[in-house]
C-alpha positions in Angstrom: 0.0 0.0 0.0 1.0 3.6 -0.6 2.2 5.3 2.7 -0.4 7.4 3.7 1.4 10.7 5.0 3.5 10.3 1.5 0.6 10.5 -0.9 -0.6 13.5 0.9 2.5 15.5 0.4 2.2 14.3 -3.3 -1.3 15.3 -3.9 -0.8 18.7 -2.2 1.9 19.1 -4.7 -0.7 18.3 -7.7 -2.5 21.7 -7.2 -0.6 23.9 -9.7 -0.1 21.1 -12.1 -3.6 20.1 -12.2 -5.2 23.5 -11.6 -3.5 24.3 -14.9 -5.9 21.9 -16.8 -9.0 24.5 -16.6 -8.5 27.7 -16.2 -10.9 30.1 -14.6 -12.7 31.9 -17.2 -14.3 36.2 -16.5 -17.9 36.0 -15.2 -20.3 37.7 -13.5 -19.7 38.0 -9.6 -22.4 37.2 -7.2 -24.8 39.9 -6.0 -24.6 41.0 -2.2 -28.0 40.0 -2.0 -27.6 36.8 -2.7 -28.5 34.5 -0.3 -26.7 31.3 -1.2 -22.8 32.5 -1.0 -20.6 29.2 0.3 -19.6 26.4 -1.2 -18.4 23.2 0.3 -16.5 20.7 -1.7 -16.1 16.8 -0.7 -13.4 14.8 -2.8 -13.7 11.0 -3.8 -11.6 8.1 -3.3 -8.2 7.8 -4.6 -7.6 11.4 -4.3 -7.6 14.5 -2.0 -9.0 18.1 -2.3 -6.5 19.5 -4.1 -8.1 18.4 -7.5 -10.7 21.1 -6.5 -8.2 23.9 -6.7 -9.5 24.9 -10.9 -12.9 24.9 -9.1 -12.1 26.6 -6.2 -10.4 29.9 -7.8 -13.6 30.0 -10.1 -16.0 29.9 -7.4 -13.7 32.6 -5.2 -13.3 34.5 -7.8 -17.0 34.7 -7.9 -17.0 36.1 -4.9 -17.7 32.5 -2.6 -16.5 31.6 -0.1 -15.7 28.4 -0.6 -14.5 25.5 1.6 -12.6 22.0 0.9 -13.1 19.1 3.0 -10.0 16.8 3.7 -11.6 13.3 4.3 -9.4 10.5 6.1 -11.0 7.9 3.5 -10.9 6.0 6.8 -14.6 4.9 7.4 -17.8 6.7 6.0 -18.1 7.9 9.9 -14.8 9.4 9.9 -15.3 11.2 6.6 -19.1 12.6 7.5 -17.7 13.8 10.6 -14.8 15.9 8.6 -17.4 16.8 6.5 -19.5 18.0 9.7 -17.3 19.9 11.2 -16.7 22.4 7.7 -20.3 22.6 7.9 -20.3 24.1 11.3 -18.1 26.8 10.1 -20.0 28.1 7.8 -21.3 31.7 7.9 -24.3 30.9 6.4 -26.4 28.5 3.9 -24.3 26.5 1.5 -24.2 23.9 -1.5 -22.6 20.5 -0.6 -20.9 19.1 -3.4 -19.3 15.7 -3.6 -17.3 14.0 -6.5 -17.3 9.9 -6.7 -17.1 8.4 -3.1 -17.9 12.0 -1.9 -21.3 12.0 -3.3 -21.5 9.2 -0.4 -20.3 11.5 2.1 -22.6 14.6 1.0 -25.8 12.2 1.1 -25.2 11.3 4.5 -23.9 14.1 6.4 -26.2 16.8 3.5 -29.3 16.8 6.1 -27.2 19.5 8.1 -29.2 22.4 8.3 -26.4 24.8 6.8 -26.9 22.8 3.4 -29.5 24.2 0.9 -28.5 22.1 -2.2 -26.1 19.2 -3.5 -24.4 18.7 -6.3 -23.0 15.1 -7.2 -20.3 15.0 -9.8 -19.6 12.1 -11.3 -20.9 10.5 -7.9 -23.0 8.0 -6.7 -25.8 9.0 -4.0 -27.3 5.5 -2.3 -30.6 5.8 -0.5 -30.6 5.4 3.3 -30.4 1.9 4.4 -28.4 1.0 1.2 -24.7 1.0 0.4 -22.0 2.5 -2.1 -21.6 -1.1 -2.5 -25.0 -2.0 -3.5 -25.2 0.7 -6.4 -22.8 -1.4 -8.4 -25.8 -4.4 -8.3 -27.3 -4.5 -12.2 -24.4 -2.4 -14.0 -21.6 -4.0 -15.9 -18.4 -4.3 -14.3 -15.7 -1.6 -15.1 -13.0 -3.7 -17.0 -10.8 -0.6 -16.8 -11.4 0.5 -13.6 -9.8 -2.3 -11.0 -8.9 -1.8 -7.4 -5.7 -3.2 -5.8 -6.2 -4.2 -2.0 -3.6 -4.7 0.5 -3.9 -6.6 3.4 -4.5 -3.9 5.9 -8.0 -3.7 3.5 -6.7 0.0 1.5 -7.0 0.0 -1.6 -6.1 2.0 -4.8 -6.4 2.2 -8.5 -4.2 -0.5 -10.0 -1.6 1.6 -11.3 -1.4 0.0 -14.9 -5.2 0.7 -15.4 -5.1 4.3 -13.6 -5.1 6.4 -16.7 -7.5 4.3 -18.6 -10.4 4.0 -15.8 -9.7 6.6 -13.7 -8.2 9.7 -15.6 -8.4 9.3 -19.6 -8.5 12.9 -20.4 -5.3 13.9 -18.5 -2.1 13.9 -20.6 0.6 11.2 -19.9 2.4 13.5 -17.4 -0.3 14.8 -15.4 -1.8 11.2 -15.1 1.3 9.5 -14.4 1.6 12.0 -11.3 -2.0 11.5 -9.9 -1.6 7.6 -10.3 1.7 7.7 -8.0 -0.2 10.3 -5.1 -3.2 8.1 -4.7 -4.6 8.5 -1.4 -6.4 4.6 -0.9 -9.3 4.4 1.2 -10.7 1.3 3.6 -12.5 -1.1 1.0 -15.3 -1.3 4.2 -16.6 2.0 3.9 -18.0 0.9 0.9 -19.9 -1.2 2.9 -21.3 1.1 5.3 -25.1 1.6 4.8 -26.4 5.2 5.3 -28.5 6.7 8.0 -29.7 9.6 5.7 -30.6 10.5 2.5 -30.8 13.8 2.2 -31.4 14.5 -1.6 -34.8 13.0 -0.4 -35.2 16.8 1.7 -32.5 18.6 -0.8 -32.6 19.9 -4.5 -29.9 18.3 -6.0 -27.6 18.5 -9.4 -25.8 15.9 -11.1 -22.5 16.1 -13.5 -22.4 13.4 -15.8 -19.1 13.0 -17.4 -19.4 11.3 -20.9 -16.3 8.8 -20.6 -16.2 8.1 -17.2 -15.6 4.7 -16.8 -15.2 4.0 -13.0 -18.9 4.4 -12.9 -19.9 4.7 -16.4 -22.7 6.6 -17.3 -25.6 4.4 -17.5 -24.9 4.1 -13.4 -24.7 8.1 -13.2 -27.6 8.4 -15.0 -30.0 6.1 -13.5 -28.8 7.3 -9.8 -29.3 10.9 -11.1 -32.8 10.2 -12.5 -34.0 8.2 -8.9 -32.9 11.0 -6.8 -34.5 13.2 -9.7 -31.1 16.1 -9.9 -31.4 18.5 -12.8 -28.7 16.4 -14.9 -25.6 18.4 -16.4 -23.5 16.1 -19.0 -20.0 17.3 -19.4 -17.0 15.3 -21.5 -14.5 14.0 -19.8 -13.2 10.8 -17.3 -13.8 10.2 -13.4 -11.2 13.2 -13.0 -13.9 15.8 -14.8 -14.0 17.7 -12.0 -10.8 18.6 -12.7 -10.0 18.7 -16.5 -13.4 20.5 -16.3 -13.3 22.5 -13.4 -15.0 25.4 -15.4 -18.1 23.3 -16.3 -18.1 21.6 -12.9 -18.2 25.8 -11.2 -21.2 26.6 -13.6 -23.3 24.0 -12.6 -22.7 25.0 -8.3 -23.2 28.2 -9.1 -26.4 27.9 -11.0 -27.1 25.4 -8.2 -26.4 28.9 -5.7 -28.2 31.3 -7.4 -31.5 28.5 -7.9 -32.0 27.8 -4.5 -31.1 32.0 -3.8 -34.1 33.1 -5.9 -36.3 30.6 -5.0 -36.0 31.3 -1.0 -36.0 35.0 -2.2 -38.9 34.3 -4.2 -41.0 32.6 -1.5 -40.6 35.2 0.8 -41.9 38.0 -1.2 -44.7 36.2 -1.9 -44.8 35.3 1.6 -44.6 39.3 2.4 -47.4 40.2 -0.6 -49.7 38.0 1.0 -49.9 40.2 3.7 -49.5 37.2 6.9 -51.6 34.4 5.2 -49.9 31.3 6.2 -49.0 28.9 2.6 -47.1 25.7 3.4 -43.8 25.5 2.1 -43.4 24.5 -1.6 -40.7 21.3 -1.4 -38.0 21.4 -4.2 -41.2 23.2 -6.4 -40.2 24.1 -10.0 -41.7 27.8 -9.2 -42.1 30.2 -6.0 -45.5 30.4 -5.2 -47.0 32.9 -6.4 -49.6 35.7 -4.4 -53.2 34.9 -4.5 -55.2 37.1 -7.2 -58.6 37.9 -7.5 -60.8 35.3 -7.6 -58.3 32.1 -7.2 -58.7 29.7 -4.6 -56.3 28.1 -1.9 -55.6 24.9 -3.1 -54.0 22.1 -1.0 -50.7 21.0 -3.1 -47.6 20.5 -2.5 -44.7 20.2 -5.2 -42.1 17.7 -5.0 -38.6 17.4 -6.0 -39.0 16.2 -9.6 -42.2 18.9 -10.2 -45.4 16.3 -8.6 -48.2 18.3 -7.3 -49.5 16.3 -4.6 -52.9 17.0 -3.2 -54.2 16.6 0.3 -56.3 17.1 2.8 -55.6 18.5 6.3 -58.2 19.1 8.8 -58.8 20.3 12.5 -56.0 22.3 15.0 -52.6 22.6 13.5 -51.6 22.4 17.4 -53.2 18.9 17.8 -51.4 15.0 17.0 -51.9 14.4 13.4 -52.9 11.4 11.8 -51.6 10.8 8.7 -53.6 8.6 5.9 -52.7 6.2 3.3 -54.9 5.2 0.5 -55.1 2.2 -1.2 -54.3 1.4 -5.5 -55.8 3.0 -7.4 -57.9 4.9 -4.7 -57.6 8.5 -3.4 -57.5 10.2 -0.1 -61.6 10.0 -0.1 -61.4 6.7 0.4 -60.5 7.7 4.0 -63.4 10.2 4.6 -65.1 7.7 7.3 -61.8 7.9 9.4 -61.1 11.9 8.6 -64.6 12.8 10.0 -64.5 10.4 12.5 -60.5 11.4 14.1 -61.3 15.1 13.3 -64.4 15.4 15.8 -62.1 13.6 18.3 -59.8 16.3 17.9 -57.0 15.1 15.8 -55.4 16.8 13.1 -56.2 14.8 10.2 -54.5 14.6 6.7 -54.4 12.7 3.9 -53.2 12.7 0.2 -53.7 11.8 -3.2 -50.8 9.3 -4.4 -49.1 10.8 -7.7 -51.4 9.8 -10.6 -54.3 9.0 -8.2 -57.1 11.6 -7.4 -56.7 15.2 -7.7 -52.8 14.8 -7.5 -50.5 15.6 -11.3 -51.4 12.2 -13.5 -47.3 12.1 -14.5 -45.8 9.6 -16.6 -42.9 8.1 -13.9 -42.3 7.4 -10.3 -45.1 4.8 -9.6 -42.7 3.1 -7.2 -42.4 2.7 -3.7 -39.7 4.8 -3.5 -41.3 7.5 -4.9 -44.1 7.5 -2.9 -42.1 7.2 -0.2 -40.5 10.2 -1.0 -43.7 12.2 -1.9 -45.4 11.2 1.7 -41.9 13.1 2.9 -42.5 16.1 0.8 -46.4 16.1 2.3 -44.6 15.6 5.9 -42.1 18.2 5.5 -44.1 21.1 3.8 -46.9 20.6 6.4 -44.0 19.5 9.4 -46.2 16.9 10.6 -44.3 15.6 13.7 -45.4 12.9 16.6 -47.7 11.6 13.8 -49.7 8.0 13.6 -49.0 7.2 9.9 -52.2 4.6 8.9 -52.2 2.6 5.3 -54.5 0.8 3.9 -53.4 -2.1 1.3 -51.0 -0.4 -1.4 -51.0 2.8 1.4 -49.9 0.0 3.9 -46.6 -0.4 1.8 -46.3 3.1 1.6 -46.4 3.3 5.3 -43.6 1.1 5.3 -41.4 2.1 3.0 -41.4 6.0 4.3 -41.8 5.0 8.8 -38.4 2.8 7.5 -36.8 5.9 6.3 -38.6 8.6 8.4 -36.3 11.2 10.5 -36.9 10.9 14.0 -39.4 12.7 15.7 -41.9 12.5 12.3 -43.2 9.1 13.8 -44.9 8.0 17.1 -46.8 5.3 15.9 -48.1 2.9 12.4 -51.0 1.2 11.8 -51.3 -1.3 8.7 -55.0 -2.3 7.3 -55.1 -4.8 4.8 -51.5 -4.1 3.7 -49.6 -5.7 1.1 -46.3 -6.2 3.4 -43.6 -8.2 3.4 -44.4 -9.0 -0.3 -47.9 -10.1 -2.7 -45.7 -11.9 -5.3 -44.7 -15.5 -4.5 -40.7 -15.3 -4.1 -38.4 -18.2 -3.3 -38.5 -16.7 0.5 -42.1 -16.3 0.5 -43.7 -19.1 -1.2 -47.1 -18.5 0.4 -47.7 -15.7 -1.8 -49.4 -14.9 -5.6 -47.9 -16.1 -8.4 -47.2 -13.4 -11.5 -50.0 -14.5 -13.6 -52.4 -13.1 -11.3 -51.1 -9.3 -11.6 -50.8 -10.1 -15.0 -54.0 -10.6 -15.0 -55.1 -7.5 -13.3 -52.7 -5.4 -16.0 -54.7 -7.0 -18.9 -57.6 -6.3 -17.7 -56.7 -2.4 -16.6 -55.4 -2.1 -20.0 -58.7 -3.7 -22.0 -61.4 -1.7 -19.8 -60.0 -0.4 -16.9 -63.9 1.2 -16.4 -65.3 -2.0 -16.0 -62.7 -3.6 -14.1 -63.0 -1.2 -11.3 -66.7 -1.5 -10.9 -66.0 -5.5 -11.4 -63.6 -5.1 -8.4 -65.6 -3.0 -6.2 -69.0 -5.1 -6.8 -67.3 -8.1 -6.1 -64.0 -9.5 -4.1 -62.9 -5.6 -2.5 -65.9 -5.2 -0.2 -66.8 -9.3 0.1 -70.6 -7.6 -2.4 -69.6 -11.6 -4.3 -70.6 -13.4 -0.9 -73.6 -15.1 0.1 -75.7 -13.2 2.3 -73.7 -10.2 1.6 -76.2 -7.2 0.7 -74.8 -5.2 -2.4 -74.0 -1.5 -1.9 -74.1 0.4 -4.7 -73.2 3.7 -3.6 -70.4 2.6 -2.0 -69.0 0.7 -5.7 -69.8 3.9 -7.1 -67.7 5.8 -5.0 -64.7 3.6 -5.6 -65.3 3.9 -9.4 -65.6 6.9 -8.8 -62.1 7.6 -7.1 -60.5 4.6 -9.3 -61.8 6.6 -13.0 -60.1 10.1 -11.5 -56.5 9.0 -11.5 -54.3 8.2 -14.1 -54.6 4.7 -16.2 -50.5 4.5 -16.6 -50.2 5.2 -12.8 -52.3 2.8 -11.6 -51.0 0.2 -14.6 -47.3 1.0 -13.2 -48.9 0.5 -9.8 -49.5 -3.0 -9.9 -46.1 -3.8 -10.1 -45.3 -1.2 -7.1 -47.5 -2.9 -5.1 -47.3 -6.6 -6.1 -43.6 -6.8 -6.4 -42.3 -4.8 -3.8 -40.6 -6.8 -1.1 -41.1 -4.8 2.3 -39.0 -7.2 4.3 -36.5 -5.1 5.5 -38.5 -1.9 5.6 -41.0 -4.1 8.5 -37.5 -5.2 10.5 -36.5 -1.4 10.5 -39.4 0.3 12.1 -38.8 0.8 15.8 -41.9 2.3 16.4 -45.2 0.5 17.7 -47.2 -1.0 15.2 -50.5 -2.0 14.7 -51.5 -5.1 11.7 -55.2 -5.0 11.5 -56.6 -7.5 8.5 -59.3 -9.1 7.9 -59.6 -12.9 7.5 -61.7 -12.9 4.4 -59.7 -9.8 2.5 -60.1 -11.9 -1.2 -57.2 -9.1 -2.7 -54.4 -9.3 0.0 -54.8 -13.0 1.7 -54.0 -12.4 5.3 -51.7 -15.7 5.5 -49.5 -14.3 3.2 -49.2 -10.9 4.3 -51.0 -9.7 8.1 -49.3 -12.9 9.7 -45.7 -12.5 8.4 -45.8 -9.1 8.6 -45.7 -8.6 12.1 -43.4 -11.3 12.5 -41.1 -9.1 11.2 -41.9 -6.0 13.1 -40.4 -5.2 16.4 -43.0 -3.5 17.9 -45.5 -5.3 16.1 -49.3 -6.5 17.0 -51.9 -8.1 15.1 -55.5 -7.4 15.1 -57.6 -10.4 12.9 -61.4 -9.6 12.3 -63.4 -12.6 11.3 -65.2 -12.3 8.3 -64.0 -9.1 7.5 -62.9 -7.5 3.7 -60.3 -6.2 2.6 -62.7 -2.3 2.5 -63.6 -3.1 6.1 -62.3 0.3 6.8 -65.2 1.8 5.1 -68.0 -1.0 5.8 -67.2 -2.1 9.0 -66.1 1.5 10.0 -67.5 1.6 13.4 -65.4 -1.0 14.8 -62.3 0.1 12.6 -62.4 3.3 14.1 -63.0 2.5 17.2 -59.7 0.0 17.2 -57.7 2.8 15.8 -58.9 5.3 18.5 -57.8 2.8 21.1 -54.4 2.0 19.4 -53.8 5.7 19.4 -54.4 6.6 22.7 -53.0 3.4 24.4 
């Protein structure tokens, strides 16, 4: 292994030979006004943060101030915590940017509250719970990018491949020199799975370099398109952030002056609405915008990638809110037994419409989990909903899971799961109890063919038990669900089934830690309680399960007396 204390001397060394490569060009300075005026940058593996110097002398000479972080490439601990303490410093809001193994960093220790935006460059940006590791799963491997590891468990760029995966657009020389001051990191940080995620909370930006070939950019481009970052694509290796500092300072500062204006932005408007209270708009495309003559207040909030996202929230903003989760391909009505019902028990109630369902924007992408994961957080954020009780219903149930998993603490006191689709619907080789594939293909034919009568086939039949003997019909209550079904999108709810048939909740269920209640009912005909209710809280910690005999899977809204009255006690126990 390359001695440590050697390679640093080496790579301090670097800064006028590389810092040559792109020279800063005249541009306009930064106004005093703005509000976005520091700049943090985090380097990658391999290197240290003297490549930033062509970056840095751009930005200065802007008129930021701009930091660069040192990391120990020790342990992703020891480099948050580096990264950390530059945060403290600073005077005042700034944009966290990280290149390759930094974009690691910048995800994990980006929820600091000095941070307004991120900006990955050639970087990889894993959710929380996951792993640099993991992003690698599904991509071809790098044949020119290979990793030398010495017994201590360092590693570095194997030196005969340096130029050719690591550095391509560097002449001979300069390569040569940034091969021989490689700074090698501990392989296990790779390993380390994040706490945070904080391009879930933060507008982010991602350089793409063209050739880069330690990630490629199929891998840079599908991580930049999940966390939804405004995508910049620059020529040039893994080292772009140097032979293309220029590039690299545009994007930052258009990532500055972005988040400037909008929070500039937002609080005129705030200040021409003379006091009314708006909830925040979450990484909207637009500030809002004053009420005029004659407009309404609509409930919406925008997410990251540009979603409006309807909801509903009811009763004292001072009061414990209880936070609703409709079922595919349903909307927040389906919830107005349990809304009127928690509202006049004093609750603050809210509930939203799932993207492409109901009143919320009928887009074309993100009918995921994750998605609606991250669109429940935008809802929670804008309207910051804290101590809530977070309740689901079937594909809501999921949803529940997927975002109490990830939720930061203090958002969460307690969960409640109705009919939910968790650990998994599909039949897997670890859950063999559950449906096989035909069946959802099955559901996606028939969506596709009529979705109109499909819904009211569903609703008359199977969702509310209407196909059972002795079971009276009612047809105001199939209306209503064909009602809420017909307003959403068809692609949303197509790209739906597969969100929430094929989603495997397992390890979202092992990491809630907060109490949880499974409430199903033993004759639900759409989510069979064997394969679902009764695993399920096997896996939770806190977990208990509720069975109601004879019950369907819309027991919620036909057996709604005794559903609420379950949920009131679960709350207040």
């Amino acid at each position: 292994m390359i001695d440590k204390a050697r390679s640093v001397i080496f790579a301090a060394a670097a800064v006028g030979l590389l810092a040559g490569c792109s020279q800063a060009e005249p541009t306009e300075t930064i106004s005093e006004d703005q509000a976005v005026r520091n700049v943090v940058l985090v380097h990658g593996a391999f290197v240290d943060g003297s490549g930033w110097r062509g970056v840095y002398d751009i930005l200065t000479a802007r008129g930021y101030g701009v930091s660069i972080v040192q990391n120990p490439l020790t342990s992703l601990e020891d480099d948050v915590a580096a990264t950390t303490r530059v945060l403290e410093s600073q005077s005042g809001p700034a944009i966290l940017v990280g290149h390759s193994w930094g974009g690691t960093v910048i995800t994990e220790a980006g929820v600091h509250p000095n941070v307004s935006g991120l900006v990955y460059v050639s970087a990889l940006a894993p959710d929380a719970g996951e792993t640099t590791a993991g992003q690698y799963e599904g991509y071809p491997a790098a044949s020119d990018f290979v990793i030398d590891v010495s017994e201590d468990g360092f590693g570095i760029v194997r030196p005969d491949r340096f130029q050719s995966g690591f550095a391509a657009d560097l002449n001979d020389a300069d390569a040569a020199f940034l091969r021989d001051s490689q700074l090698p990191i501990r392989m296990s940080a790779f390993e380390s799975k994040l706490e945070n995620a904080a391009w879930r909370s933060k507008p982010s930006w991602a350089v793409i370099a063209s050739e880069d070939r330690a990630f490629g950019e199929g891998m840079l481009l599908g991580m930049a398109q999940r966390i939804d970052a405004e995508i910049v694509d620059i020529p040039g290796s893994h080292v772009a952030f140097i032979t293309q500092a220029a590039a690299v300072a545009d994007v930052i500062d258009r990532a500055a002056r972005h988040v400037s204006n909008r929070t500039q932005d937002h609080a005129s408007s705030q200040a021409a609405t003379s006091g009314l209270s708006l909830p925040p708009i979450i990484g909207a495309a637009k500030a809002a915008e004053p009420l005029k003559a004659g407009e309404k207040i609509m409930t919406y909030v925008t997410t990251r990638d540009g979603v409006e996202i309807f909801y509903k929230d009811w009763g004292p903003k001072d009061a414990q809110p209880i936070v609703f989760h409709h079922g595919w391909p349903l909307s927040a009505d389906d919830w107005d037994a349990q809304l009127t019902f928690f509202v006049n028990q004093g609750y603050r109630v809210v509930a939203h419409d799932r993207r492409g369902h109901g009143r919320s924007a009928q887009v074309s992408d993100g009918h995921d989990m994750d998605h609606y994961a991250a669109d429940v957080e935008a809802v929670v954020e804008a309207l910051d909903l804290r101590n809530a009780v977070h309740i689901g219903h079937s594909t809501g149930g999921g949803e529940v899971a997927r975002y109490v998993a990830r939720a930061k603490p203090g958002r969460v006191a307690k969960a409640v799961l109705i009919g939910a689709v968790p650990p998994i619907m599909l039949k897997t080789a670890d859950y063999p109890g559950g449906l096989p594939i035909e069946v959802f293909d099955g559901f996606r034919a028939a969506l596709a063919a009529d979705r109109s009568s499909f819904y009211r086939d569903v609703a008359s039949g199977p969702f509310y038990g209407f196909n059972r003997e002795g079971v009276e019909a009612r047809p105001a209550v199939v209306d209503n669900w064909w009602r809420q079904g017909m307003m959403g999108g068809a692609k949303a709810h197509y790209d739906g089934i597969k969100a929430f048939s094929e989603t495997d909740f397992t390890e979202d269920l092992k990491a809630i830690d907060v109490p949880t209640l499974v409430m199903h009912g033993d004759d639900d005909q759409i989510v069979p309680i064997d394969a679902s209710a009764k695993l399920a809280v096997k896996l939770l910690k806190k977990g208990e399960l509720k069975i109601y005999p004879g019950f369907s899977h819309g027991m919620a809204t036909v057996n709604a007396d005794v559903i609420n009255r379950d949920l009131l006690a679960f709350i207040k126990g």
